[in-house]
Chimera marker file (.cmm) of the C-alpha trace (Angstrom):
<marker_set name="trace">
<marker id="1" x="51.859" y="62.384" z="-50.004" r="1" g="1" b="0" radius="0.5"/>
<marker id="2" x="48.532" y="62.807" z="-48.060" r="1" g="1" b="0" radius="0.5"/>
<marker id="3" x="46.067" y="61.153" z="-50.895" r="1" g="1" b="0" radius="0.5"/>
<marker id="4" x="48.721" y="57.642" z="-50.631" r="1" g="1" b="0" radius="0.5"/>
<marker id="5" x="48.389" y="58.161" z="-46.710" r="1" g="1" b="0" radius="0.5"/>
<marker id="6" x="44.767" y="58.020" z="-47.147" r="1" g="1" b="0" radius="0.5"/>
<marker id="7" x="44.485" y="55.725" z="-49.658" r="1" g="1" b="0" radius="0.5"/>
<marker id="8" x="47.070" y="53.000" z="-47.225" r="1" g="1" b="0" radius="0.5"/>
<marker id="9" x="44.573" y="53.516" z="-44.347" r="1" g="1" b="0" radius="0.5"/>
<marker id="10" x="41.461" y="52.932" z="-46.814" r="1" g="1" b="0" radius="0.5"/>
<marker id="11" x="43.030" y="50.144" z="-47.915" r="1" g="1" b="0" radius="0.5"/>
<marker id="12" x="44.113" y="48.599" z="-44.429" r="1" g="1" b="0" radius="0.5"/>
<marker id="13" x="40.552" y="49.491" z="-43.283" r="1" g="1" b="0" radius="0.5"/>
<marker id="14" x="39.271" y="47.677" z="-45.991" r="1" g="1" b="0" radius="0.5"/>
<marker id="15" x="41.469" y="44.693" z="-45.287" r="1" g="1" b="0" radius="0.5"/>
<marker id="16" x="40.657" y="44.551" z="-41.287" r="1" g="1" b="0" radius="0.5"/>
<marker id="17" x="37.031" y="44.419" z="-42.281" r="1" g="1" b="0" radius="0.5"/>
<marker id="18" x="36.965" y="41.368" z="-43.983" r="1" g="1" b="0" radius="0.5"/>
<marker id="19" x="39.376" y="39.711" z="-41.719" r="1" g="1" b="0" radius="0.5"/>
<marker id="20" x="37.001" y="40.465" z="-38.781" r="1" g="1" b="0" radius="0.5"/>
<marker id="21" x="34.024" y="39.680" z="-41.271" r="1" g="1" b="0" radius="0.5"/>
<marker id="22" x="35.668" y="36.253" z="-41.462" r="1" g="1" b="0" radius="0.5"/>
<marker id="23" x="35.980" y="36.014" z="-37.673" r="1" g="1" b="0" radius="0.5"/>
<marker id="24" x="32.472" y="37.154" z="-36.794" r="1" g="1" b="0" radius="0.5"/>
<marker id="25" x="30.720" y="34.542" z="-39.341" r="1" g="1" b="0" radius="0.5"/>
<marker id="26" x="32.798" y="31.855" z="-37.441" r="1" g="1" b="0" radius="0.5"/>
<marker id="27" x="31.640" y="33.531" z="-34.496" r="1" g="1" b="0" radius="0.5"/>
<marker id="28" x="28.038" y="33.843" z="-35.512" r="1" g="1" b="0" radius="0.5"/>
<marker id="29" x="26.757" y="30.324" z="-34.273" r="1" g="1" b="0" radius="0.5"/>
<marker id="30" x="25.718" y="30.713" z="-30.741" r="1" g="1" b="0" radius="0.5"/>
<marker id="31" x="25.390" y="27.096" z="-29.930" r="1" g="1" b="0" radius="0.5"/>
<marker id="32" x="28.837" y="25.490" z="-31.348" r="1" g="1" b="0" radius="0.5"/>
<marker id="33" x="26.473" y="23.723" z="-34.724" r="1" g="1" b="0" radius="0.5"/>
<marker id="34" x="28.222" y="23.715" z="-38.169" r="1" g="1" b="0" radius="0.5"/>
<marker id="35" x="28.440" y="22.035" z="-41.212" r="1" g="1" b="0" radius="0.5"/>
<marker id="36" x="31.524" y="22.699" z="-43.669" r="1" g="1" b="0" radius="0.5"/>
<marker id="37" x="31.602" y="21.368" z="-46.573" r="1" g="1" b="0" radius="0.5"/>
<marker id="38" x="34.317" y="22.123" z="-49.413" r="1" g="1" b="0" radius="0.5"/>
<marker id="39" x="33.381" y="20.720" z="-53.147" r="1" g="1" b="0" radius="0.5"/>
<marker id="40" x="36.317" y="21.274" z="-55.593" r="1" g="1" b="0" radius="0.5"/>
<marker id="41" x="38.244" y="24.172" z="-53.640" r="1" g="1" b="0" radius="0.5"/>
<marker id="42" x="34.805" y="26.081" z="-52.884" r="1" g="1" b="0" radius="0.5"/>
<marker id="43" x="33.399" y="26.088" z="-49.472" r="1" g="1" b="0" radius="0.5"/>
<marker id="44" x="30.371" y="26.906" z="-48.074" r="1" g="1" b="0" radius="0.5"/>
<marker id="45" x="29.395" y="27.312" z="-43.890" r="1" g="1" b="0" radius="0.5"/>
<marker id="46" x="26.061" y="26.278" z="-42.749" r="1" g="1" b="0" radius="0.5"/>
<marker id="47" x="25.410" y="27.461" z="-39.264" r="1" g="1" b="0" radius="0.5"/>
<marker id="48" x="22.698" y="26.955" z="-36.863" r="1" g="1" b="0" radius="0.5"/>
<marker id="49" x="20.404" y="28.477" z="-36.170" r="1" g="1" b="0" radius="0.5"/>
<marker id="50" x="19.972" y="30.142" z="-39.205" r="1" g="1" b="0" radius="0.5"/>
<marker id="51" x="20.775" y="26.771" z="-41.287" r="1" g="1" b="0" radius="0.5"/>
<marker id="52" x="19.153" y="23.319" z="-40.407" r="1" g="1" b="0" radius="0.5"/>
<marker id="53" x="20.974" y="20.961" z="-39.314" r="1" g="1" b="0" radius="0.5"/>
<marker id="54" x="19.733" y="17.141" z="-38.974" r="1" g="1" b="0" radius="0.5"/>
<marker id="55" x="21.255" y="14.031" z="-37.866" r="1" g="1" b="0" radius="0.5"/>
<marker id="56" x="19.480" y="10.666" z="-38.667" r="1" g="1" b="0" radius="0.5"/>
<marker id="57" x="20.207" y="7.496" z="-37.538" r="1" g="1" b="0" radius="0.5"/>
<marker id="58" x="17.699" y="5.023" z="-37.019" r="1" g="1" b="0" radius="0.5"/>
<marker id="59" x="19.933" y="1.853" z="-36.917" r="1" g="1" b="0" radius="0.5"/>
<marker id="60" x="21.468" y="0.841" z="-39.861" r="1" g="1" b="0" radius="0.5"/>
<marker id="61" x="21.945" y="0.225" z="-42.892" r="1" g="1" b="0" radius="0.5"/>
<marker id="62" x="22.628" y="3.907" z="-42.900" r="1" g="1" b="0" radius="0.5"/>
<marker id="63" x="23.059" y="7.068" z="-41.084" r="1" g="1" b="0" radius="0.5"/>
<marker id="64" x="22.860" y="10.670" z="-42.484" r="1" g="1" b="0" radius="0.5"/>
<marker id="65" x="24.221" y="14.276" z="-41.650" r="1" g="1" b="0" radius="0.5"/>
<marker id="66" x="22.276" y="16.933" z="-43.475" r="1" g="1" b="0" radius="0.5"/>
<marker id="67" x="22.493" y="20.471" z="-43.821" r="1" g="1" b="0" radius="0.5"/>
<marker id="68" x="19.690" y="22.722" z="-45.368" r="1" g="1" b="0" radius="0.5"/>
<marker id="69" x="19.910" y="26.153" z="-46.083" r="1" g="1" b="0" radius="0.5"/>
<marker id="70" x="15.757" y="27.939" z="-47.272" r="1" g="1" b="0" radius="0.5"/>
<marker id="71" x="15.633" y="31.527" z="-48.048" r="1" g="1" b="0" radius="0.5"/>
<marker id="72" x="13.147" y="33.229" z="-50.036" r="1" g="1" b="0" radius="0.5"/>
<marker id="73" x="14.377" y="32.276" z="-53.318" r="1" g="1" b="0" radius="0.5"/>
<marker id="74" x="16.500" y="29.200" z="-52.968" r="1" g="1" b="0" radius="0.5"/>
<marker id="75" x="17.124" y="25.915" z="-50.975" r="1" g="1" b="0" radius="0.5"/>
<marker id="76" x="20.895" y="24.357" z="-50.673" r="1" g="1" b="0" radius="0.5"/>
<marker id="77" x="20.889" y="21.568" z="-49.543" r="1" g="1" b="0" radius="0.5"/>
<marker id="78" x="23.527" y="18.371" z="-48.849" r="1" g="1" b="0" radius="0.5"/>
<marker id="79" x="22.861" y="15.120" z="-47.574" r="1" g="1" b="0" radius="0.5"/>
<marker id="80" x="25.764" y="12.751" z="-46.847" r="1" g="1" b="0" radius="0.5"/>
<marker id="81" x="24.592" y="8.921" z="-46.001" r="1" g="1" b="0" radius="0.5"/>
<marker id="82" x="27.566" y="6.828" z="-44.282" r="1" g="1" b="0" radius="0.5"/>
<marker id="83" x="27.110" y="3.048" z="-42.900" r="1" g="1" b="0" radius="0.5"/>
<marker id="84" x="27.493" y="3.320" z="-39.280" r="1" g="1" b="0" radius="0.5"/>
<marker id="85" x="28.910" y="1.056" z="-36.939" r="1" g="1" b="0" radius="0.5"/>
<marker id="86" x="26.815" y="-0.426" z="-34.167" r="1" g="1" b="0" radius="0.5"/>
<marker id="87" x="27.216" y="1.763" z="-32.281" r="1" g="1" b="0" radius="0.5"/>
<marker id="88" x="29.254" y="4.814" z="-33.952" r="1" g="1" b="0" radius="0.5"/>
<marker id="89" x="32.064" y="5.090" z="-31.295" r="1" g="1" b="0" radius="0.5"/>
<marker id="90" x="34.486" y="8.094" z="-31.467" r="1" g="1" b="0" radius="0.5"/>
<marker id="91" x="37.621" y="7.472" z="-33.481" r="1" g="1" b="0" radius="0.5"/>
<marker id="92" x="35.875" y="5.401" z="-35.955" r="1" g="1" b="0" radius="0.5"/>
<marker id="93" x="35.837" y="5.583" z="-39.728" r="1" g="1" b="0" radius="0.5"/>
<marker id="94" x="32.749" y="4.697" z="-41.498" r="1" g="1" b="0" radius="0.5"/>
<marker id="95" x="32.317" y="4.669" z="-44.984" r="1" g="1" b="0" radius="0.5"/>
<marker id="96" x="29.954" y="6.673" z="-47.157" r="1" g="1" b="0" radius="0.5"/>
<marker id="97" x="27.286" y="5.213" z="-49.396" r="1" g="1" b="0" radius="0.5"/>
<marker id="98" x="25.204" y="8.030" z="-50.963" r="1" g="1" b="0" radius="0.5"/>
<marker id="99" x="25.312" y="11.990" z="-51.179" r="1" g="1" b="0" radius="0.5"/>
<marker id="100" x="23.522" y="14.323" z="-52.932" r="1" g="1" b="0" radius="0.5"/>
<marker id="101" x="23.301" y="18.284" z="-52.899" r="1" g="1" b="0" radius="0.5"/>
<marker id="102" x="21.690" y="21.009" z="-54.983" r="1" g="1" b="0" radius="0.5"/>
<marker id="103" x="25.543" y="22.383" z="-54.590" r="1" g="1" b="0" radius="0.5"/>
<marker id="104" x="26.389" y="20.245" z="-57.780" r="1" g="1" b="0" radius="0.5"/>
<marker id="105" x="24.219" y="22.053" z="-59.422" r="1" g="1" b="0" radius="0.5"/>
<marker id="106" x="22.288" y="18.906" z="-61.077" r="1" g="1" b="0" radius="0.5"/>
<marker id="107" x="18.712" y="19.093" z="-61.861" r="1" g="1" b="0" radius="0.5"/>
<marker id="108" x="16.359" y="17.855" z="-58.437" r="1" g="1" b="0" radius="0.5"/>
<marker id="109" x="19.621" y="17.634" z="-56.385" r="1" g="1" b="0" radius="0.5"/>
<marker id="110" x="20.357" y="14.191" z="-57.676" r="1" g="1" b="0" radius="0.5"/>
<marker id="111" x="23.212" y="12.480" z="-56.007" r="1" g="1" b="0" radius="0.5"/>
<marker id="112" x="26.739" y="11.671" z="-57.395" r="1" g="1" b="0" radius="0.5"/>
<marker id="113" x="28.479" y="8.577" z="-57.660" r="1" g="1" b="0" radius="0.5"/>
<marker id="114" x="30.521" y="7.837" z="-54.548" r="1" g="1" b="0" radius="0.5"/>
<marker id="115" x="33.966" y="6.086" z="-54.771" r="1" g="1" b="0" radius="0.5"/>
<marker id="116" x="33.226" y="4.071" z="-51.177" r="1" g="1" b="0" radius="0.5"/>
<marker id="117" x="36.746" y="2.366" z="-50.960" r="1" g="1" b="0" radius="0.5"/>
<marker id="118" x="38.058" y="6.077" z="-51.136" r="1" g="1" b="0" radius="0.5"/>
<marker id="119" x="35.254" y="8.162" z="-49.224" r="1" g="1" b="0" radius="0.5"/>
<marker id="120" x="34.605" y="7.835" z="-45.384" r="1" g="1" b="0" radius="0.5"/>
<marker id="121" x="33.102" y="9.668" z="-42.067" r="1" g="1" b="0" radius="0.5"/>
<marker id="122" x="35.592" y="10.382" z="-39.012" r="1" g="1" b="0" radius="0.5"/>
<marker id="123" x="33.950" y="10.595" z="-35.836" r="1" g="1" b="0" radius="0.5"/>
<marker id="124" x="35.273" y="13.193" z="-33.096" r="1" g="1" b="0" radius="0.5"/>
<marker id="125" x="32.357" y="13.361" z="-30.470" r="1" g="1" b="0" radius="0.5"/>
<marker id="126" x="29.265" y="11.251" z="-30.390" r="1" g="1" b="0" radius="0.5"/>
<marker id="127" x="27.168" y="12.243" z="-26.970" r="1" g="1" b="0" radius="0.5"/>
<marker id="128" x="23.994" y="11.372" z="-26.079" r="1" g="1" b="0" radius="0.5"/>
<marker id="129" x="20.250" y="12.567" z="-27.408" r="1" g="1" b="0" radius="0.5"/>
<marker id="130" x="21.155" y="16.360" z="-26.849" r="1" g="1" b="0" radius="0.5"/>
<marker id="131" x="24.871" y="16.327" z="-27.081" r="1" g="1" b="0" radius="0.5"/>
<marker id="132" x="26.539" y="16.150" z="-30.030" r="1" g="1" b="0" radius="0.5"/>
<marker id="133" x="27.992" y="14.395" z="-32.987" r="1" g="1" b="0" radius="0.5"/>
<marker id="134" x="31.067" y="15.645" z="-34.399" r="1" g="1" b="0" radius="0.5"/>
<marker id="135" x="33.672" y="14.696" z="-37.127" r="1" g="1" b="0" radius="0.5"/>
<marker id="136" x="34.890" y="14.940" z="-40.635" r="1" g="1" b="0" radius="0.5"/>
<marker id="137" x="34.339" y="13.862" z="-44.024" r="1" g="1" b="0" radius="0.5"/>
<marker id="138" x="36.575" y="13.049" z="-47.165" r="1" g="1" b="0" radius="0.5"/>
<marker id="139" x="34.432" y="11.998" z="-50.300" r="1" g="1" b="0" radius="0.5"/>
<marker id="140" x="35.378" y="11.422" z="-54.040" r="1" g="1" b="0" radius="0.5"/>
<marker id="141" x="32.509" y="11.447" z="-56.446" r="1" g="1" b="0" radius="0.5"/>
<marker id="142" x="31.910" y="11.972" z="-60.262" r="1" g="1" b="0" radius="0.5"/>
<marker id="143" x="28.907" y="13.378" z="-62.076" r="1" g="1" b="0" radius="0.5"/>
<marker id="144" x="26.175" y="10.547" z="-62.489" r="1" g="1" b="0" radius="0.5"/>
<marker id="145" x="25.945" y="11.836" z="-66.329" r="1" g="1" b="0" radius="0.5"/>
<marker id="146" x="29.079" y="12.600" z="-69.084" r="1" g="1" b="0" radius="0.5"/>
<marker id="147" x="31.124" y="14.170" z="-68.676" r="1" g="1" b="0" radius="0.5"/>
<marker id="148" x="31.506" y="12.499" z="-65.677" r="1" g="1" b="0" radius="0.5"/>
<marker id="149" x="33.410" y="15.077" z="-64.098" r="1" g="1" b="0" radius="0.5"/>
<marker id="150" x="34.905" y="14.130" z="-60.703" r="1" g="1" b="0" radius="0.5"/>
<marker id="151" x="34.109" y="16.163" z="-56.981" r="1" g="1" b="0" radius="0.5"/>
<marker id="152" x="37.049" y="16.426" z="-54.297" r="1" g="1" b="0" radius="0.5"/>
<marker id="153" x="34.687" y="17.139" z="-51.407" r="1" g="1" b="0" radius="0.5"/>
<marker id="154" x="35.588" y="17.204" z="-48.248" r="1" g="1" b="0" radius="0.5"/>
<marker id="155" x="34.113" y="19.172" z="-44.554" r="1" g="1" b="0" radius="0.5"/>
<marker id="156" x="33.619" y="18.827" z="-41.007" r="1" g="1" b="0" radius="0.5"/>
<marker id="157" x="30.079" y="19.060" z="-39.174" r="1" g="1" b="0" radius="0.5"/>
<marker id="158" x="29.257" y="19.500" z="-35.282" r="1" g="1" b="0" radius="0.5"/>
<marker id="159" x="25.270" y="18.804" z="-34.717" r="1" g="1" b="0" radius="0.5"/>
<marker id="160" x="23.374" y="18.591" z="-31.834" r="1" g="1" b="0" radius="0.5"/>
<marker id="161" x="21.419" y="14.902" z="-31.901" r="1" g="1" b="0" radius="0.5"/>
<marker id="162" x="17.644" y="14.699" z="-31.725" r="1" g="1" b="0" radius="0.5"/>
<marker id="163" x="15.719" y="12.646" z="-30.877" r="1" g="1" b="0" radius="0.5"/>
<link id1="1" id2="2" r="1" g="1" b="0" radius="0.2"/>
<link id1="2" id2="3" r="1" g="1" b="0" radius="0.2"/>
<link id1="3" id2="4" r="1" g="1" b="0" radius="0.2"/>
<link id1="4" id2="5" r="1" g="1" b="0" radius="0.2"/>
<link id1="5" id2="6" r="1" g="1" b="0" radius="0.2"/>
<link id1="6" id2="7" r="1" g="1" b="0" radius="0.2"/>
<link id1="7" id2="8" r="1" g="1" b="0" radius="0.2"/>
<link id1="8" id2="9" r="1" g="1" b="0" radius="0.2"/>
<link id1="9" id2="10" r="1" g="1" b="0" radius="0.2"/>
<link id1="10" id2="11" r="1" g="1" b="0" radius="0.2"/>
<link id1="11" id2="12" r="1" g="1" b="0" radius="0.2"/>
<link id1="12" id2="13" r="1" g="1" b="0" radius="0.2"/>
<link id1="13" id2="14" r="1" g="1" b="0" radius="0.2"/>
<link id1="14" id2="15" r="1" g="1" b="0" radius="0.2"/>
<link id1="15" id2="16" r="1" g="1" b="0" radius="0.2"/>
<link id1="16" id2="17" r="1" g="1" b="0" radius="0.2"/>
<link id1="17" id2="18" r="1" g="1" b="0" radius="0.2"/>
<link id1="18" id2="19" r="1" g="1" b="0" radius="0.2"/>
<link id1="19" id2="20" r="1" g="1" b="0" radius="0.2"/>
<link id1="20" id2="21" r="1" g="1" b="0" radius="0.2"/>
<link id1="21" id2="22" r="1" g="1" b="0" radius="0.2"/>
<link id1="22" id2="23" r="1" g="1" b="0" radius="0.2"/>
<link id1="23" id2="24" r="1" g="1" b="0" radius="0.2"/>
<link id1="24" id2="25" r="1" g="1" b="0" radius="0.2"/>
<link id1="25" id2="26" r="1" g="1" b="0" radius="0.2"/>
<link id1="26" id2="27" r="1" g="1" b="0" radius="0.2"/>
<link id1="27" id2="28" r="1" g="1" b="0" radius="0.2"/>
<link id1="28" id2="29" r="1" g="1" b="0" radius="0.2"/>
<link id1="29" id2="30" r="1" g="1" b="0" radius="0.2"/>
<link id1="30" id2="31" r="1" g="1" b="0" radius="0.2"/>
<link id1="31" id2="32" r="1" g="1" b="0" radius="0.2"/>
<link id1="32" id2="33" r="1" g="1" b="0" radius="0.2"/>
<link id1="33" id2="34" r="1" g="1" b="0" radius="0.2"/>
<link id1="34" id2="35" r="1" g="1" b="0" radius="0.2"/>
<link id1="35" id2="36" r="1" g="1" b="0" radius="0.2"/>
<link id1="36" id2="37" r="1" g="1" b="0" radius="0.2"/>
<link id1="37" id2="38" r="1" g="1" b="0" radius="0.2"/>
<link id1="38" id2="39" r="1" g="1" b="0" radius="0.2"/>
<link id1="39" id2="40" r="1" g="1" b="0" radius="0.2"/>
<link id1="40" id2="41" r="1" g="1" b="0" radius="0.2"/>
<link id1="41" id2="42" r="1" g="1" b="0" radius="0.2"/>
<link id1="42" id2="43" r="1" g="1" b="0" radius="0.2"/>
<link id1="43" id2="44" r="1" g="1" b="0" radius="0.2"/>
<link id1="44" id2="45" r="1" g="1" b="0" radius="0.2"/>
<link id1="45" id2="46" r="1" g="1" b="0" radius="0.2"/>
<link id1="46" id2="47" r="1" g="1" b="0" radius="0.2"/>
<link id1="47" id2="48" r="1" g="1" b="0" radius="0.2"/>
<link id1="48" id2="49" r="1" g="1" b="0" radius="0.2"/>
<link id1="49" id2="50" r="1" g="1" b="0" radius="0.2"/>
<link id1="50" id2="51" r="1" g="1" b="0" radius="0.2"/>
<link id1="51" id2="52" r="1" g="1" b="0" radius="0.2"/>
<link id1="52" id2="53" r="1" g="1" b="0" radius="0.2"/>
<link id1="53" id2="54" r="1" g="1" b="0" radius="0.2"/>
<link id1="54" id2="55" r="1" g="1" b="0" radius="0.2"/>
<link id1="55" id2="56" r="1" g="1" b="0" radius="0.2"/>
<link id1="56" id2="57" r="1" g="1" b="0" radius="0.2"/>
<link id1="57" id2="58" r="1" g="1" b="0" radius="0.2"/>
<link id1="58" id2="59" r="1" g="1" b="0" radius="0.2"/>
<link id1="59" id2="60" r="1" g="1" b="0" radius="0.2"/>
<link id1="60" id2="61" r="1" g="1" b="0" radius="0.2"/>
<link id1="61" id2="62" r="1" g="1" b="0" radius="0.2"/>
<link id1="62" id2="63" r="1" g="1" b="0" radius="0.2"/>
<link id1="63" id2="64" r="1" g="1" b="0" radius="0.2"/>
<link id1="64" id2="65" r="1" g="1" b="0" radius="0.2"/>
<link id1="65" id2="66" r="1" g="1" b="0" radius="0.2"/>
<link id1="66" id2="67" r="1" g="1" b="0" radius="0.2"/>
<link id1="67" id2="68" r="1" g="1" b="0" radius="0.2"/>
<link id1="68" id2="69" r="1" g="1" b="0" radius="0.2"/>
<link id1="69" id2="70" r="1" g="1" b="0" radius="0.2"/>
<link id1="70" id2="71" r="1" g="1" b="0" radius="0.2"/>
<link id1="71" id2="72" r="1" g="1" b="0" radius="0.2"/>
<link id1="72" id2="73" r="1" g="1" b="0" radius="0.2"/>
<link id1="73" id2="74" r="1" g="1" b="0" radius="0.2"/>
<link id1="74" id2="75" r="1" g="1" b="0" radius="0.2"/>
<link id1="75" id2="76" r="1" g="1" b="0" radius="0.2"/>
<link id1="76" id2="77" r="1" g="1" b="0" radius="0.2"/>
<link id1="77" id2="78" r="1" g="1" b="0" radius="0.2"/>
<link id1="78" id2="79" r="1" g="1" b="0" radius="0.2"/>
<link id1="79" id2="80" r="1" g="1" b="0" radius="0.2"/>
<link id1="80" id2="81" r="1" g="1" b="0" radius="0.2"/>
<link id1="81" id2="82" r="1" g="1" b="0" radius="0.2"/>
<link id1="82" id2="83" r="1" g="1" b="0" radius="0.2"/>
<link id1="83" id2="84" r="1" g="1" b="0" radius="0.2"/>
<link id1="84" id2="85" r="1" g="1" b="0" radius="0.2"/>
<link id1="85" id2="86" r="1" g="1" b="0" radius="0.2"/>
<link id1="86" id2="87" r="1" g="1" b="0" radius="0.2"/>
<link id1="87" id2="88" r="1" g="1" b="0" radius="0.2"/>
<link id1="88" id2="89" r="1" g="1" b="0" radius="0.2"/>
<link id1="89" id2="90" r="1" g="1" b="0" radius="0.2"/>
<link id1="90" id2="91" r="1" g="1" b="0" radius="0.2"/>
<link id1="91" id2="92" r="1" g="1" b="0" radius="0.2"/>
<link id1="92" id2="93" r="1" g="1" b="0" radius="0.2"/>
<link id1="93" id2="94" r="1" g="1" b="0" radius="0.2"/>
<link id1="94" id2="95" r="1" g="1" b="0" radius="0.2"/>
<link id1="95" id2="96" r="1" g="1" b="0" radius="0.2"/>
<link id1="96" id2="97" r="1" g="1" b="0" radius="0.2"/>
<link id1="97" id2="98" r="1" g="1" b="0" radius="0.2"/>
<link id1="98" id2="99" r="1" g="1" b="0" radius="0.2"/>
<link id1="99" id2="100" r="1" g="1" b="0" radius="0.2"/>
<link id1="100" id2="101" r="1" g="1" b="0" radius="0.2"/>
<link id1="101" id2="102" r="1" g="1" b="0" radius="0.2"/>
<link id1="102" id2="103" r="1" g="1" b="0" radius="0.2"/>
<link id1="103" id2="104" r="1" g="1" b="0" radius="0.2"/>
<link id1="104" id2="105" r="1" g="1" b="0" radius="0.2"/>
<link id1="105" id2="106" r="1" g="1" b="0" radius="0.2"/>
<link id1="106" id2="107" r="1" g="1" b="0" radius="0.2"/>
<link id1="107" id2="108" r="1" g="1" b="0" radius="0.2"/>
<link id1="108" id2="109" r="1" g="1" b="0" radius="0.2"/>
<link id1="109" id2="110" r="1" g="1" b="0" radius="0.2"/>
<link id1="110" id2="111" r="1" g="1" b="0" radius="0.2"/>
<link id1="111" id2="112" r="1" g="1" b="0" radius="0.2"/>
<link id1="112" id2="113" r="1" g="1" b="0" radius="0.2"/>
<link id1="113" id2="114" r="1" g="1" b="0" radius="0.2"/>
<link id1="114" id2="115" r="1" g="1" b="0" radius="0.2"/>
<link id1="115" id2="116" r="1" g="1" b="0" radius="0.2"/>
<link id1="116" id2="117" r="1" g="1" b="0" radius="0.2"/>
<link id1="117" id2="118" r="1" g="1" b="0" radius="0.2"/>
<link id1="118" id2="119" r="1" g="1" b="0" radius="0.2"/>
<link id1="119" id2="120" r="1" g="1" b="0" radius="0.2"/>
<link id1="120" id2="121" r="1" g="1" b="0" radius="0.2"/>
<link id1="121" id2="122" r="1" g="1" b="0" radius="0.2"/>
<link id1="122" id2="123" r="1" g="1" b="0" radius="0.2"/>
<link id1="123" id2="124" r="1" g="1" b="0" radius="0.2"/>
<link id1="124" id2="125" r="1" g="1" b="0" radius="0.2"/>
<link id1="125" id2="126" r="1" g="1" b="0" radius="0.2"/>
<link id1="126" id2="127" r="1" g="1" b="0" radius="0.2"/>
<link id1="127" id2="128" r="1" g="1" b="0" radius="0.2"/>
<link id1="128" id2="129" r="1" g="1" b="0" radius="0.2"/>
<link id1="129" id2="130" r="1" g="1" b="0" radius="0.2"/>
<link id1="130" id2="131" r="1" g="1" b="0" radius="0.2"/>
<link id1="131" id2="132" r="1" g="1" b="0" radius="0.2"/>
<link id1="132" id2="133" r="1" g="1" b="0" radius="0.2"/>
<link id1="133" id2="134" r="1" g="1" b="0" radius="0.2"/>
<link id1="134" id2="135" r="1" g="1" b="0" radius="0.2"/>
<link id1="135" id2="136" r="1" g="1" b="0" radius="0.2"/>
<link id1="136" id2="137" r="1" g="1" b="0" radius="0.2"/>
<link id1="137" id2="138" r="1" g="1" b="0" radius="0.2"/>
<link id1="138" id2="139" r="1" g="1" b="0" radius="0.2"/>
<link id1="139" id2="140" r="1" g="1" b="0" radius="0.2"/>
<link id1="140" id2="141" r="1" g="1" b="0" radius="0.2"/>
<link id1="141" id2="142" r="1" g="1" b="0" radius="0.2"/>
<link id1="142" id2="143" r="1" g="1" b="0" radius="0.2"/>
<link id1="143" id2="144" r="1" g="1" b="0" radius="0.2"/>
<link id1="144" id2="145" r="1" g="1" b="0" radius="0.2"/>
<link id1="145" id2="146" r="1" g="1" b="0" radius="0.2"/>
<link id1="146" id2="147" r="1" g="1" b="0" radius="0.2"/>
<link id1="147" id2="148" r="1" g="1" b="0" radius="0.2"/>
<link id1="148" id2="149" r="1" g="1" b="0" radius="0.2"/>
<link id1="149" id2="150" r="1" g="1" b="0" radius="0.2"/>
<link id1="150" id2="151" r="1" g="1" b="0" radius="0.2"/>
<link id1="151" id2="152" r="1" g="1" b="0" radius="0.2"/>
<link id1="152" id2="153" r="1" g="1" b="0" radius="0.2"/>
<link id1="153" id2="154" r="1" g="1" b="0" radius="0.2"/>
<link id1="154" id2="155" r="1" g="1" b="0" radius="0.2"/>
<link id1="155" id2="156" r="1" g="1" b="0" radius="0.2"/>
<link id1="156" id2="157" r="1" g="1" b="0" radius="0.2"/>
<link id1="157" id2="158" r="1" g="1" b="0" radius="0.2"/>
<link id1="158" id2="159" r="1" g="1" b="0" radius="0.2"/>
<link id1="159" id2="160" r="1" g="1" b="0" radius="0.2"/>
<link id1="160" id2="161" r="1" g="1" b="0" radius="0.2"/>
<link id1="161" id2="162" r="1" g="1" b="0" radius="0.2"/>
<link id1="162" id2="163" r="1" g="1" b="0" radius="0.2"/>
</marker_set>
């Protein structure tokens, strides 16, 4: 009776920890900067300031919301490229041109074919130099090379813009 006692509050110890693990990563970004991105059912956070995290838009043809992740021995690294409107007003859709990512696990990060009828950036917030740019994304892809597999990818992103 006392060793399944001990073993239930192991086991809901256990349990609490990585719910509150979960809670403090989502936690962990002091300045409200993320970058989710989901690629076939797995997901991966970038947070600043630990992660970079880059918005580019010097007029069109395109803008681009990148997320880059160095530690001693790796780099991950996505770049998604969407045509922006002039100017990129909150509510709109835009749709996406180019992406590439070393999460595809292709040789020099090369990109992946994007299906731009079916693949677009949502705007949420768009401040000024210093506030932010916020949204979601929705892309479908396949592998550049056969197979020719095909990417559901889809994420959300809050970065500060630069200037």
């Amino acid at each position: 009776m006392k060793r399944v006692s001990l073993l239930f509050l192991v086991s809901l110890f256990f349990i609490s920890c990585l719910l509150s693990c979960g809670k403090a990563e989502e936690a962990a970004d002091p300045d409200g900067q993320f970058y989710k991105i989901t690629i076939n059912g797995s997901t991966t956070h970038f947070m600043h300031p630990a992660d970079n995290l880059h918005f580019y838009n010097d007029g069109p043809p395109l803008a681009v919301l990148n997320a880059k992740r160095i530690t001693v021995d790796s780099l991950i690294q996505v770049n998604i490229a969407f045509e922006p409107g002039t100017p990129i007003v909150v509510g709109g859709n835009y749709p996406v041109r180019a992406m590439n990512s070393t999460l595809f696990g292709f040789p020099n990060s090369s990109g992946v074919n994007v299906n731009g009828a079916t693949s677009s950036v949502s705007i949420t917030e768009y401040g000024e130099i210093g506030e932010y740019i916020a949204g979601s994304f929705v892309v479908n892809a396949t592998d550049p090379s056969p197979p020719n597999s095909a990417f559901a990818i889809s994420g959300s992103f809050r970065i500060q813009r630069q200037p």
